[in-house]
Biopython code that builds the backbone (N, CA, C, O; Angstrom):
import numpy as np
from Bio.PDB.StructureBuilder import StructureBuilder

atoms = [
    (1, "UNK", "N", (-32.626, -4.960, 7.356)),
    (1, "UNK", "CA", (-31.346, -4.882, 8.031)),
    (1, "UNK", "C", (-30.464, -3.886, 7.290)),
    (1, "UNK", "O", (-30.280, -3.975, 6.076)),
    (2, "UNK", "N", (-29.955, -2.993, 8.003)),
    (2, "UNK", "CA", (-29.009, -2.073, 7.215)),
    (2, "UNK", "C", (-27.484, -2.296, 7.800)),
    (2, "UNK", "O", (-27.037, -2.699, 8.874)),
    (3, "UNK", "N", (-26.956, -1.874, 6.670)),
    (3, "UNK", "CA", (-25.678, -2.254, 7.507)),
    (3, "UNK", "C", (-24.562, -0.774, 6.753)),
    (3, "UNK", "O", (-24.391, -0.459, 5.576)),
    (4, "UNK", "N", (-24.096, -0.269, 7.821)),
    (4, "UNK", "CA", (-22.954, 1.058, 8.102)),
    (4, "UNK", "C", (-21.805, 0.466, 7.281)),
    (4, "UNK", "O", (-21.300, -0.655, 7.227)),
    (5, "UNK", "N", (-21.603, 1.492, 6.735)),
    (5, "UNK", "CA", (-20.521, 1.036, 5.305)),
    (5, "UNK", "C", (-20.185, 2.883, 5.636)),
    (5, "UNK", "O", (-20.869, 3.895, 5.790)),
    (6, "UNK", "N", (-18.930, 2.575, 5.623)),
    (6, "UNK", "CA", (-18.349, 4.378, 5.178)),
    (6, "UNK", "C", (-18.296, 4.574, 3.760)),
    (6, "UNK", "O", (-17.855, 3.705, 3.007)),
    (7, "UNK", "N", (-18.628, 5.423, 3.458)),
    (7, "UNK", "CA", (-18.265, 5.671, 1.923)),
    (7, "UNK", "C", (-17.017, 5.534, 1.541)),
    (7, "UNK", "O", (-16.098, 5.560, 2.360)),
    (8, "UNK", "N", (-16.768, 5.318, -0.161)),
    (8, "UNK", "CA", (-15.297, 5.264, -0.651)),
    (8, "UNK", "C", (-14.858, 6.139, -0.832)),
    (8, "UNK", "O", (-15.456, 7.152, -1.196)),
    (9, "UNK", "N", (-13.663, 6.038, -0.636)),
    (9, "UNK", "CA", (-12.836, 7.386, -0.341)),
    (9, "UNK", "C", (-12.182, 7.593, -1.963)),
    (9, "UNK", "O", (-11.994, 6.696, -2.785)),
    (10, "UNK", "N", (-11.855, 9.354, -2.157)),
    (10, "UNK", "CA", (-11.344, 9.140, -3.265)),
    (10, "UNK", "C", (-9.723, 8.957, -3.048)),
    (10, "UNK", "O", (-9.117, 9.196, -2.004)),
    (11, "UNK", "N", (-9.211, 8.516, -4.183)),
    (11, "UNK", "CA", (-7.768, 8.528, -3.979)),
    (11, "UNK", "C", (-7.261, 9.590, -3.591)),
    (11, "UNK", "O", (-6.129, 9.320, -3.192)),
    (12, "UNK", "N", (-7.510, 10.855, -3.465)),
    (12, "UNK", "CA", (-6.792, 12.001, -2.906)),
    (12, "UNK", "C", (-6.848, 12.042, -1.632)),
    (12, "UNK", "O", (-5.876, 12.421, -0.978)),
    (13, "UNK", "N", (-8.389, 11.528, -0.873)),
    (13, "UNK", "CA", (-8.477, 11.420, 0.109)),
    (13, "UNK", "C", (-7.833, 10.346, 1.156)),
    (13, "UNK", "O", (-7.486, 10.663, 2.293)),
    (14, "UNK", "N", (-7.714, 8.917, 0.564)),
    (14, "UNK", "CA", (-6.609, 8.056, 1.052)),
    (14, "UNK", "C", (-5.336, 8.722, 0.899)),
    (14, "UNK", "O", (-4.801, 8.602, 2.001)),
    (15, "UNK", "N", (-4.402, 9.489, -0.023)),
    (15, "UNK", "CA", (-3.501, 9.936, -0.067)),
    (15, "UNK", "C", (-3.541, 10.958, 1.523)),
    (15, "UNK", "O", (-2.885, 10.983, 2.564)),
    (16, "UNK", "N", (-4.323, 11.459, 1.139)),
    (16, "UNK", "CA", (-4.059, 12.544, 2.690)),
    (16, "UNK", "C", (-4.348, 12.041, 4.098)),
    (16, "UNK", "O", (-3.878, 12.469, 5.153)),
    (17, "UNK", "N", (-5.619, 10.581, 3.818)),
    (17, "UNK", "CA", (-5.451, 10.120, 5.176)),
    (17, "UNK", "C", (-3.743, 9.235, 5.677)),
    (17, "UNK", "O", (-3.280, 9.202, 6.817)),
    (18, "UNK", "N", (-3.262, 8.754, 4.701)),
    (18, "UNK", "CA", (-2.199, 7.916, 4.389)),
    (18, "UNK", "C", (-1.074, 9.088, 5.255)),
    (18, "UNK", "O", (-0.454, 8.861, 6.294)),
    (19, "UNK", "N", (-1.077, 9.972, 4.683)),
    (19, "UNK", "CA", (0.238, 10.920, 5.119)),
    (19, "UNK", "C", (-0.273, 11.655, 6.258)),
    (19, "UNK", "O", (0.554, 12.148, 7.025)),
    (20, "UNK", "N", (-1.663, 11.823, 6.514)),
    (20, "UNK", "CA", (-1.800, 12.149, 8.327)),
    (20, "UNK", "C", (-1.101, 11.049, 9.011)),
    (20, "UNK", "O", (-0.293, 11.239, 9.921)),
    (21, "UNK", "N", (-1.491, 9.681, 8.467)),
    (21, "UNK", "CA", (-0.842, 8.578, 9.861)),
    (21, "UNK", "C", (0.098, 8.612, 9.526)),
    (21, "UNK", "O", (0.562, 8.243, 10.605)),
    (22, "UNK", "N", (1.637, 8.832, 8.447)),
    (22, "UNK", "CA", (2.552, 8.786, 8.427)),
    (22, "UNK", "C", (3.282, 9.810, 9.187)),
    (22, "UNK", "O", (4.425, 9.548, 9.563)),
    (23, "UNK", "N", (2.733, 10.977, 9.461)),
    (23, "UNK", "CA", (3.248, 12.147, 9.809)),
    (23, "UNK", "C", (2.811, 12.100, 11.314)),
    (23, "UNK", "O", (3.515, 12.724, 12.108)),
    (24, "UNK", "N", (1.768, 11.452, 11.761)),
    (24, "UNK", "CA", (1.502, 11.058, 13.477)),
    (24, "UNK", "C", (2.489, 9.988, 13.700)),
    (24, "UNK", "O", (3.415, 10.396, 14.401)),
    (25, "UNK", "N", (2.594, 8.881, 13.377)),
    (25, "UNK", "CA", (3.681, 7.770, 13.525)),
    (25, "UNK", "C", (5.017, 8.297, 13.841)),
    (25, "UNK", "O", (5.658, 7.994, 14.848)),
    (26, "UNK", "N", (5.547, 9.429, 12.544)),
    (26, "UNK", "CA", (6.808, 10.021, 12.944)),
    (26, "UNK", "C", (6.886, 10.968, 14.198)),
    (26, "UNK", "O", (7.921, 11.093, 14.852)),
    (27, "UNK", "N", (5.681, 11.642, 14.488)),
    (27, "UNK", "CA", (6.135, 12.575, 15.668)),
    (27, "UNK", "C", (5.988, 11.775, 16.546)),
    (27, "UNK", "O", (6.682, 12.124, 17.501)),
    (28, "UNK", "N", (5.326, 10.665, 16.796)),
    (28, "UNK", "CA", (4.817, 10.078, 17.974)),
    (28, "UNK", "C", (6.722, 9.189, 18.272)),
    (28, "UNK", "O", (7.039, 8.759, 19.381)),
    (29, "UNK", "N", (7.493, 9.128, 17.268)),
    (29, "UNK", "CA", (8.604, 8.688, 17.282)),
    (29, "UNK", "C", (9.630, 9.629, 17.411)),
    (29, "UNK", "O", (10.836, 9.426, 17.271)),
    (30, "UNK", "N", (8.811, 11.126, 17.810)),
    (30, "UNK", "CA", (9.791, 11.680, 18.379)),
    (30, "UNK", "C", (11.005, 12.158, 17.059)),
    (30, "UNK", "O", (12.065, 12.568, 17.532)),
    (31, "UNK", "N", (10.946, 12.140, 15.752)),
    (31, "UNK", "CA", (11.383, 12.396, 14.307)),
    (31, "UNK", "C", (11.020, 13.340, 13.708)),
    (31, "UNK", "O", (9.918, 13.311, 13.159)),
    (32, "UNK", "N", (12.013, 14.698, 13.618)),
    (32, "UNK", "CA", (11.436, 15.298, 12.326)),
    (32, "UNK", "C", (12.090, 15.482, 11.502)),
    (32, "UNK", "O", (13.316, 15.395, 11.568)),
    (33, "UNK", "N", (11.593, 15.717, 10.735)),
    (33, "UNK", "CA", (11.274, 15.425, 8.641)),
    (33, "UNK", "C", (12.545, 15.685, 8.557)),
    (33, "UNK", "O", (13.016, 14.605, 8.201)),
    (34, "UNK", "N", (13.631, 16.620, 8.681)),
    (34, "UNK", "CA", (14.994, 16.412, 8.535)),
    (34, "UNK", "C", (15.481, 14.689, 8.248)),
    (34, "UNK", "O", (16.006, 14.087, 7.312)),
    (35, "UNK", "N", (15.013, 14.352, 9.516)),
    (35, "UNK", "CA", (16.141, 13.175, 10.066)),
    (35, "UNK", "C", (15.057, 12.398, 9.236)),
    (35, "UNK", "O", (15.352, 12.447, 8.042)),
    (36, "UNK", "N", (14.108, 11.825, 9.430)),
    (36, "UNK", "CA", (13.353, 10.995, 8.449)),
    (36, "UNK", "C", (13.983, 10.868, 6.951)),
    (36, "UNK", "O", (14.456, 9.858, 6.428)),
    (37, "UNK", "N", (13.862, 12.104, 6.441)),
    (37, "UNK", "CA", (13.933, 12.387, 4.959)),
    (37, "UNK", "C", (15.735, 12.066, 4.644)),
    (37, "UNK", "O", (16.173, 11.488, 3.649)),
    (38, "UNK", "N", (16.431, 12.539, 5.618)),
    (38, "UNK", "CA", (18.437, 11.987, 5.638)),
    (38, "UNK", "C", (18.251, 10.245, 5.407)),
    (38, "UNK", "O", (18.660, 9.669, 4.400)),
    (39, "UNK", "N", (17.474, 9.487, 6.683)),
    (39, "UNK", "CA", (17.405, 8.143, 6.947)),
    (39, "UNK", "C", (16.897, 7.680, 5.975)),
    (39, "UNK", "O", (17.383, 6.567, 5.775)),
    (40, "UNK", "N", (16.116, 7.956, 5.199)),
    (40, "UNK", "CA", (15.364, 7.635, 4.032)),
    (40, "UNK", "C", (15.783, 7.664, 2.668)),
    (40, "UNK", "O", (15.424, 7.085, 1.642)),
    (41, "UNK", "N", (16.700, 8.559, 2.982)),
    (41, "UNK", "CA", (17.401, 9.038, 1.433)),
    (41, "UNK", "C", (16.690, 9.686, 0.402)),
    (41, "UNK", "O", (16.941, 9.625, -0.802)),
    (42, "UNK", "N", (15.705, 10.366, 1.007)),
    (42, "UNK", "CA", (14.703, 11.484, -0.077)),
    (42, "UNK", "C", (14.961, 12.940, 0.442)),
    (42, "UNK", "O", (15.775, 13.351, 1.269)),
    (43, "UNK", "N", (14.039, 13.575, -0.284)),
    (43, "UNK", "CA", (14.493, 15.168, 0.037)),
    (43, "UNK", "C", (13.502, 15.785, 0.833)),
    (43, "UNK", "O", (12.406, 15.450, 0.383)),
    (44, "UNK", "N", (13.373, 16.590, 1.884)),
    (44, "UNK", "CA", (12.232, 16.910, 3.143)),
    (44, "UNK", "C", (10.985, 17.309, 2.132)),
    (44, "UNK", "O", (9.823, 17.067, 2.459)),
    (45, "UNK", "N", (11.304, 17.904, 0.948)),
    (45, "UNK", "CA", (10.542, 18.111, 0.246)),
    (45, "UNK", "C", (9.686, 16.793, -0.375)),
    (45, "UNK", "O", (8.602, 17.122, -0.858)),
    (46, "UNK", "N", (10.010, 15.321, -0.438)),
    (46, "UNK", "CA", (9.398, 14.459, -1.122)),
    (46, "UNK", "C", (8.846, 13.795, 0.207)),
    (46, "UNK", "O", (8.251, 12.726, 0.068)),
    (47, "UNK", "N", (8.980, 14.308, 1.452)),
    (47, "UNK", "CA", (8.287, 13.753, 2.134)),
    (47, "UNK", "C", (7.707, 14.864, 2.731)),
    (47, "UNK", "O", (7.218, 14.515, 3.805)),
    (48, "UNK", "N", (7.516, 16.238, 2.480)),
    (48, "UNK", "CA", (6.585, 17.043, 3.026)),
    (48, "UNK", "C", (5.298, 16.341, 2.007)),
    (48, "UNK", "O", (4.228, 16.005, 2.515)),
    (49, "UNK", "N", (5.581, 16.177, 0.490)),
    (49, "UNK", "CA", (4.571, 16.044, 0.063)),
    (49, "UNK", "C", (3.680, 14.720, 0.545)),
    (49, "UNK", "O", (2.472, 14.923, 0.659)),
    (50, "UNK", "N", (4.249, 13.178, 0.883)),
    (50, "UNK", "CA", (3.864, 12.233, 1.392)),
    (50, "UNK", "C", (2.829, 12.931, 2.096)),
    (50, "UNK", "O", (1.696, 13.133, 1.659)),
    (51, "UNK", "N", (3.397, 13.385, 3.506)),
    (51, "UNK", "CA", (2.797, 13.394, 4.514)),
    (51, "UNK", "C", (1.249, 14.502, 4.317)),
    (51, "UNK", "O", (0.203, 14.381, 4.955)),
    (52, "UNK", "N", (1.533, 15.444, 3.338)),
    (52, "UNK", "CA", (0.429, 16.352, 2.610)),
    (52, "UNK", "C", (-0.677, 15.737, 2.091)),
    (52, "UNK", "O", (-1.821, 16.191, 2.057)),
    (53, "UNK", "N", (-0.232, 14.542, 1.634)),
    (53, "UNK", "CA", (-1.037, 13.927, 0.372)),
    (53, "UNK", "C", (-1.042, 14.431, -0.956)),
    (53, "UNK", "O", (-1.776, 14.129, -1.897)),
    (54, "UNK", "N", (-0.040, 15.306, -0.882)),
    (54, "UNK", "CA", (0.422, 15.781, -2.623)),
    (54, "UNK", "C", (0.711, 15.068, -3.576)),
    (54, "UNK", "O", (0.901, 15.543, -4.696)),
    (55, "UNK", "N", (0.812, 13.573, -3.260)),
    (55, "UNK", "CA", (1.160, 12.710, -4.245)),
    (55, "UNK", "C", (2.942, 12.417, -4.021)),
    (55, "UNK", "O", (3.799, 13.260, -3.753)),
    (56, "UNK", "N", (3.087, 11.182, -4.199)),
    (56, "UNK", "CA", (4.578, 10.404, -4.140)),
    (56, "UNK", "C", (4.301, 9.520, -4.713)),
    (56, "UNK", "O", (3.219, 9.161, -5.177)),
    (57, "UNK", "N", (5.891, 8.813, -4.739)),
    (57, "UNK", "CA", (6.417, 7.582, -5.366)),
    (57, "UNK", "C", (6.491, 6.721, -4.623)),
    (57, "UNK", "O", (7.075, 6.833, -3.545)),
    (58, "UNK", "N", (5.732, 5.315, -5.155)),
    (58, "UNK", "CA", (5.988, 4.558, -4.310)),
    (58, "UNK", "C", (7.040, 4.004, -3.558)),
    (58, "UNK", "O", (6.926, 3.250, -2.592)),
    (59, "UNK", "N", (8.255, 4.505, -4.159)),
    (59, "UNK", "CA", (9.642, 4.175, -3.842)),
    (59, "UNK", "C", (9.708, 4.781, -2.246)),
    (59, "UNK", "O", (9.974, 4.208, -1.190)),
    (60, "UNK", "N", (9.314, 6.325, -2.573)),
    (60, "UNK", "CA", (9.218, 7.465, -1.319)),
    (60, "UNK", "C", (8.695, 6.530, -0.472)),
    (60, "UNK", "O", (9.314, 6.056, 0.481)),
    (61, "UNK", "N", (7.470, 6.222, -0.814)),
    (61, "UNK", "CA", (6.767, 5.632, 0.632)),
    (61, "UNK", "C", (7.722, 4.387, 0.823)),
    (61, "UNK", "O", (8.721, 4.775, 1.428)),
    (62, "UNK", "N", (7.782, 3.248, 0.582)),
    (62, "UNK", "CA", (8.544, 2.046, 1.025)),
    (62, "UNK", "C", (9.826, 2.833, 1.360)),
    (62, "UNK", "O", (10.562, 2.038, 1.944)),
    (63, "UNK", "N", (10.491, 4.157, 1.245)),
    (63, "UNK", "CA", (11.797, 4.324, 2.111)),
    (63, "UNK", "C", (10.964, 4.672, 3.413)),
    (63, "UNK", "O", (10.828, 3.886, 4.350)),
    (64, "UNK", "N", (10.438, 5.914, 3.360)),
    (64, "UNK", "CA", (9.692, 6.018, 4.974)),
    (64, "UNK", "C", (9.257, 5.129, 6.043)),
    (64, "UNK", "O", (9.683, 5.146, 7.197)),
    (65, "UNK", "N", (8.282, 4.271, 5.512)),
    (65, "UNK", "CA", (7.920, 3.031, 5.978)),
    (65, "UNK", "C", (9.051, 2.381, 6.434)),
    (65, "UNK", "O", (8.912, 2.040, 7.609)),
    (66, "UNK", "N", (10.432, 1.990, 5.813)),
    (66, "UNK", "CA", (11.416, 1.487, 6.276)),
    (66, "UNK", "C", (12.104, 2.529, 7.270)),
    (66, "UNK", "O", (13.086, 1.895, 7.657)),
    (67, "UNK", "N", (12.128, 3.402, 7.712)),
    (67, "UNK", "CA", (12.666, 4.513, 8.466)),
    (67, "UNK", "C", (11.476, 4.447, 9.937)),
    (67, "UNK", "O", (11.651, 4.875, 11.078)),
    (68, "UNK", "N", (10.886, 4.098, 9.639)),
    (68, "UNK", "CA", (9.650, 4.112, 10.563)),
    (68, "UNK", "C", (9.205, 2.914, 11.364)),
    (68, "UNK", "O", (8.528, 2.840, 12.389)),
    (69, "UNK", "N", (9.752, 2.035, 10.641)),
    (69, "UNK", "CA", (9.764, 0.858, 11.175)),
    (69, "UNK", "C", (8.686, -0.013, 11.249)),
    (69, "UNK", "O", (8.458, -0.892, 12.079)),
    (70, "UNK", "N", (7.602, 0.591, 9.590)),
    (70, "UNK", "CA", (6.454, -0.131, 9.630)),
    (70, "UNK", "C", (6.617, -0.852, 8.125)),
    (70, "UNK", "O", (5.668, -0.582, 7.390)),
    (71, "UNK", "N", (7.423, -1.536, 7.650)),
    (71, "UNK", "CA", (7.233, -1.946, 6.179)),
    (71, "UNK", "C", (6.339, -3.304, 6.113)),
    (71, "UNK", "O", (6.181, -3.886, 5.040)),
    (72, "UNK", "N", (5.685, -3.835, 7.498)),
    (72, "UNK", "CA", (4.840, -4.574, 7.660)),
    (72, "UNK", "C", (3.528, -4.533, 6.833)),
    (72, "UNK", "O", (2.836, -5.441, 6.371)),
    (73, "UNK", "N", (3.404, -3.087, 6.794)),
    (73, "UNK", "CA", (2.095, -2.511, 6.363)),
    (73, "UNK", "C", (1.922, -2.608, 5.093)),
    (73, "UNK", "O", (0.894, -2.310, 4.486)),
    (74, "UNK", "N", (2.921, -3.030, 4.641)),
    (74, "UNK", "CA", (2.920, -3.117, 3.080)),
    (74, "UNK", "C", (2.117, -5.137, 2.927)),
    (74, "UNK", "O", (1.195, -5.442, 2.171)),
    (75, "UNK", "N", (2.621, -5.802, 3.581)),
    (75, "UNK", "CA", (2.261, -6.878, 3.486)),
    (75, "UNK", "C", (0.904, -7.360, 3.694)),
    (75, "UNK", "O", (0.483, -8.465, 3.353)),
    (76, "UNK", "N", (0.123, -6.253, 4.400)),
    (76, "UNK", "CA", (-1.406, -6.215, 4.546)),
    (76, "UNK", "C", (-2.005, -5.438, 2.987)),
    (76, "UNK", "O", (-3.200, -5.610, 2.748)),
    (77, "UNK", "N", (-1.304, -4.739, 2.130)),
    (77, "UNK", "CA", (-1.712, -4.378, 1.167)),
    (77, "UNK", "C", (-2.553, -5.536, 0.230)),
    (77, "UNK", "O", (-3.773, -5.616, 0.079)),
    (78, "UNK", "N", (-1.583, -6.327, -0.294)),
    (78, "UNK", "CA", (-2.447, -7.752, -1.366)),
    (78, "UNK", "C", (-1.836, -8.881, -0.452)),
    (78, "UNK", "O", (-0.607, -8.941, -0.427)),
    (79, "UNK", "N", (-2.635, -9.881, 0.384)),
    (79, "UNK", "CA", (-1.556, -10.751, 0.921)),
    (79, "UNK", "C", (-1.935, -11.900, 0.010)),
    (79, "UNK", "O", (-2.886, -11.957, -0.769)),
    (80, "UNK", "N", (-1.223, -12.587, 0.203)),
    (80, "UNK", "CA", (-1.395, -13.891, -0.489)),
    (80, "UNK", "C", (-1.873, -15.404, 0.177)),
    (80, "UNK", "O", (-1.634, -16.161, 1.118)),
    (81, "UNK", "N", (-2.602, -15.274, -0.859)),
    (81, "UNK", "CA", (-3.857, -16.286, -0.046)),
    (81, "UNK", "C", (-3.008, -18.175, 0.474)),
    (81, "UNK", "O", (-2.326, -18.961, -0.184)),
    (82, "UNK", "N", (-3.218, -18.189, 1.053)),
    (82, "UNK", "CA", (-2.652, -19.398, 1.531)),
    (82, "UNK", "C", (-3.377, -20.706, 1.369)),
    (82, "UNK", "O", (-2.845, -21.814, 1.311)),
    (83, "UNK", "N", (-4.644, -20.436, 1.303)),
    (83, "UNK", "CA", (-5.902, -21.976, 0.943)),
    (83, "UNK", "C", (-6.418, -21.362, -0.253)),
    (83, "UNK", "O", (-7.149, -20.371, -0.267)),
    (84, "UNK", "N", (-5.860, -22.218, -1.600)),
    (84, "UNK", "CA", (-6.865, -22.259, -2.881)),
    (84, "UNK", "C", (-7.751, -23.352, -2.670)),
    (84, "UNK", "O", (-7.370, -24.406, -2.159)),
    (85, "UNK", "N", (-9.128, -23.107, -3.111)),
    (85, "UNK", "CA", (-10.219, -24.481, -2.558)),
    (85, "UNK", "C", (-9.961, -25.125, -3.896)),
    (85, "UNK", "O", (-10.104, -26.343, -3.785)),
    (86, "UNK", "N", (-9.645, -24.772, -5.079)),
    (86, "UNK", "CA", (-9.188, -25.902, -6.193)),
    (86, "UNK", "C", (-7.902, -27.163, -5.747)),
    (86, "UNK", "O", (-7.734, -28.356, -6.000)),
    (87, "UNK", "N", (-7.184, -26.119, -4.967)),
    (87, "UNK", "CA", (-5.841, -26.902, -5.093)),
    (87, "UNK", "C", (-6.013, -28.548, -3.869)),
    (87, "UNK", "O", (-5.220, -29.461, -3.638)),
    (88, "UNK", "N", (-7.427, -28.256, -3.357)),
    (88, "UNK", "CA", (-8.258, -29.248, -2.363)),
    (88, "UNK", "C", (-8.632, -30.290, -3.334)),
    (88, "UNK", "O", (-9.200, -31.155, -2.667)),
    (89, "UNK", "N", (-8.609, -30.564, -4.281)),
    (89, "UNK", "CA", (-9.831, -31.577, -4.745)),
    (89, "UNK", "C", (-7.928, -32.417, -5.205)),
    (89, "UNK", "O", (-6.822, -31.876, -5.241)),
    (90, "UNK", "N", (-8.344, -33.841, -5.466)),
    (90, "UNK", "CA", (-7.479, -34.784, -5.857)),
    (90, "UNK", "C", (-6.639, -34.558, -7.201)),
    (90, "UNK", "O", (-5.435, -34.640, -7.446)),
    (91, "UNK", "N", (-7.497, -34.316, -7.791)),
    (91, "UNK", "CA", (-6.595, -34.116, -8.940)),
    (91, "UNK", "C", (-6.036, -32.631, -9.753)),
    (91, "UNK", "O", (-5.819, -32.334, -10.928)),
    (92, "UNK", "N", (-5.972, -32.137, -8.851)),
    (92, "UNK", "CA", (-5.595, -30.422, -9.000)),
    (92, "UNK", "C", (-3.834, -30.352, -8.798)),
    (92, "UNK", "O", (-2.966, -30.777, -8.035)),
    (93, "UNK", "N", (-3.965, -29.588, -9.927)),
    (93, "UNK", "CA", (-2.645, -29.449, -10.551)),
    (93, "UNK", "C", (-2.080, -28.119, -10.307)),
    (93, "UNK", "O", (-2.593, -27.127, -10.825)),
    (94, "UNK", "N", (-0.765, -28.021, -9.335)),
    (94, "UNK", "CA", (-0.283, -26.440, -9.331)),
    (94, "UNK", "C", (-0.342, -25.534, -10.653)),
    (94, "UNK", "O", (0.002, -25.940, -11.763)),
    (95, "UNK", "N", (-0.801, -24.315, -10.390)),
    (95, "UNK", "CA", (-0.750, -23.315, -11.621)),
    (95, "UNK", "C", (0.499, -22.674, -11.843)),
    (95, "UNK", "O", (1.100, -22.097, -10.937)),
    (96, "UNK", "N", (0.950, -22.758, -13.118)),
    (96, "UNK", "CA", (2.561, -22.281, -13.272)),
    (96, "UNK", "C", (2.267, -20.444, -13.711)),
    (96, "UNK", "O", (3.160, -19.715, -13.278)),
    (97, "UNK", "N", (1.359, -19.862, -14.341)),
    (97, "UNK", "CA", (1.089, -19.015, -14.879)),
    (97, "UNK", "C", (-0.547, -18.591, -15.087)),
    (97, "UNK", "O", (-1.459, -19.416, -15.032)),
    (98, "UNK", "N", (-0.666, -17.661, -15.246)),
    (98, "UNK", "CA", (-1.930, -16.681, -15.949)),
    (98, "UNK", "C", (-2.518, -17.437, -16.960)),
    (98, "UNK", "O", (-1.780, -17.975, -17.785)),
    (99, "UNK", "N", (-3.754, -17.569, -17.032)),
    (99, "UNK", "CA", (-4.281, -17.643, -18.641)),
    (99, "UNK", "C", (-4.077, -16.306, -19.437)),
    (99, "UNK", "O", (-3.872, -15.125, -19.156)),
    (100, "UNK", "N", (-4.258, -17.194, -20.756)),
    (100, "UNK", "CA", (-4.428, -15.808, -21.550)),
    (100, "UNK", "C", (-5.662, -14.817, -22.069)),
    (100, "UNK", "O", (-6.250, -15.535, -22.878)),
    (101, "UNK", "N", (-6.189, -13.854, -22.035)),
    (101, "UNK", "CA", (-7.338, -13.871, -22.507)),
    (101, "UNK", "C", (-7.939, -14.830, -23.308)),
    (101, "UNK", "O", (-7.403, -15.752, -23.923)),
    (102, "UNK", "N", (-9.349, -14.454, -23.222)),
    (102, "UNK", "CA", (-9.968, -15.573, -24.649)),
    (102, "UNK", "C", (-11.153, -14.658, -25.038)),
    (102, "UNK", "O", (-12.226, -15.260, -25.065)),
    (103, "UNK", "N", (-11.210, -13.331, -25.348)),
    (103, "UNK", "CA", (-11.843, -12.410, -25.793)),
    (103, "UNK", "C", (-12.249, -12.990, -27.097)),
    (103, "UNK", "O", (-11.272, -13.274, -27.790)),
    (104, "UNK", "N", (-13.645, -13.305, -27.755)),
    (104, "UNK", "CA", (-13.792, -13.244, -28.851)),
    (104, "UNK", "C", (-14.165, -12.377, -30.182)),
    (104, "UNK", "O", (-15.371, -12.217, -30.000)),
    (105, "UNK", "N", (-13.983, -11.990, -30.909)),
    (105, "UNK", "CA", (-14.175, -10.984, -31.819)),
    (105, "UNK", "C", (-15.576, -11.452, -32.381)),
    (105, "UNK", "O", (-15.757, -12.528, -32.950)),
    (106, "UNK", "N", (-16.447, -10.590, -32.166)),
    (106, "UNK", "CA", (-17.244, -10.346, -32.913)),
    (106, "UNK", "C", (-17.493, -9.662, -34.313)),
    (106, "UNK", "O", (-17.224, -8.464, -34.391)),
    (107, "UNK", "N", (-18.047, -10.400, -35.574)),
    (107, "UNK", "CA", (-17.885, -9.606, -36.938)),
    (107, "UNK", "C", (-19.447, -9.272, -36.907)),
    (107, "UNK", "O", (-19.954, -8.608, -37.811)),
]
sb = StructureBuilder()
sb.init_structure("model")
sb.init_model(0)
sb.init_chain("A")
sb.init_seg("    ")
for serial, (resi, resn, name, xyz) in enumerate(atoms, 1):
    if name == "N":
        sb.init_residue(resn, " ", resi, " ")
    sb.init_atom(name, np.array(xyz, "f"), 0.0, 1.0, " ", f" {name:<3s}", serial, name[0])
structure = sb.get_structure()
């Protein structure tokens, strides 16, 4: 059985697929980069690069996204899991924090 897997993309390449759909979303909204980049409070220049894939700040992107009217998309990034199967058993105790490592040193 084989199964179709696209290859991983490198981060440059998500960067540039990322700012093709940002830059289709805005025209398809009828927006250009002027008025985006005013509404946003960045400079046409920090969102020519977005939409390039030249690299931005994440700040850049969460203003666009909010100008665009997709900051939804951010919430599909890490969501948060809603059923822990520990927190199922009887005597399971909410977690307040992280462990700490427990790396041991080898001499």
């Amino acid at each position: 059985m084989q199964i179709n897997r696209t290859p991983a993309r490198t981060p440059e390449e998500q960067e540039e697929l990322l700012g093709q759909r940002l830059k289709m979303l805005r025209v398809h909204k009828n927006l250009d980069q002027t008025t985006v980049a005013a509404r946003a409070g960045i400079s046409v220049r920090s969102l020519r690069n977005l939409e390039s894939g030249n690299g931005s700040s994440l700040q850049t992107l969460v203003r666009v996204l909010r100008v665009l009217g997709r900051e939804s998309w951010l919430e599909t990034i890490a969501p948060v899991p809603t059923i822990n199967p520990e927190m199922m058993t009887r005597n399971a105790v909410p977690r307040q924090r992280a462990s700490k490592s427990r790396n041991k040193k080898i001499s």
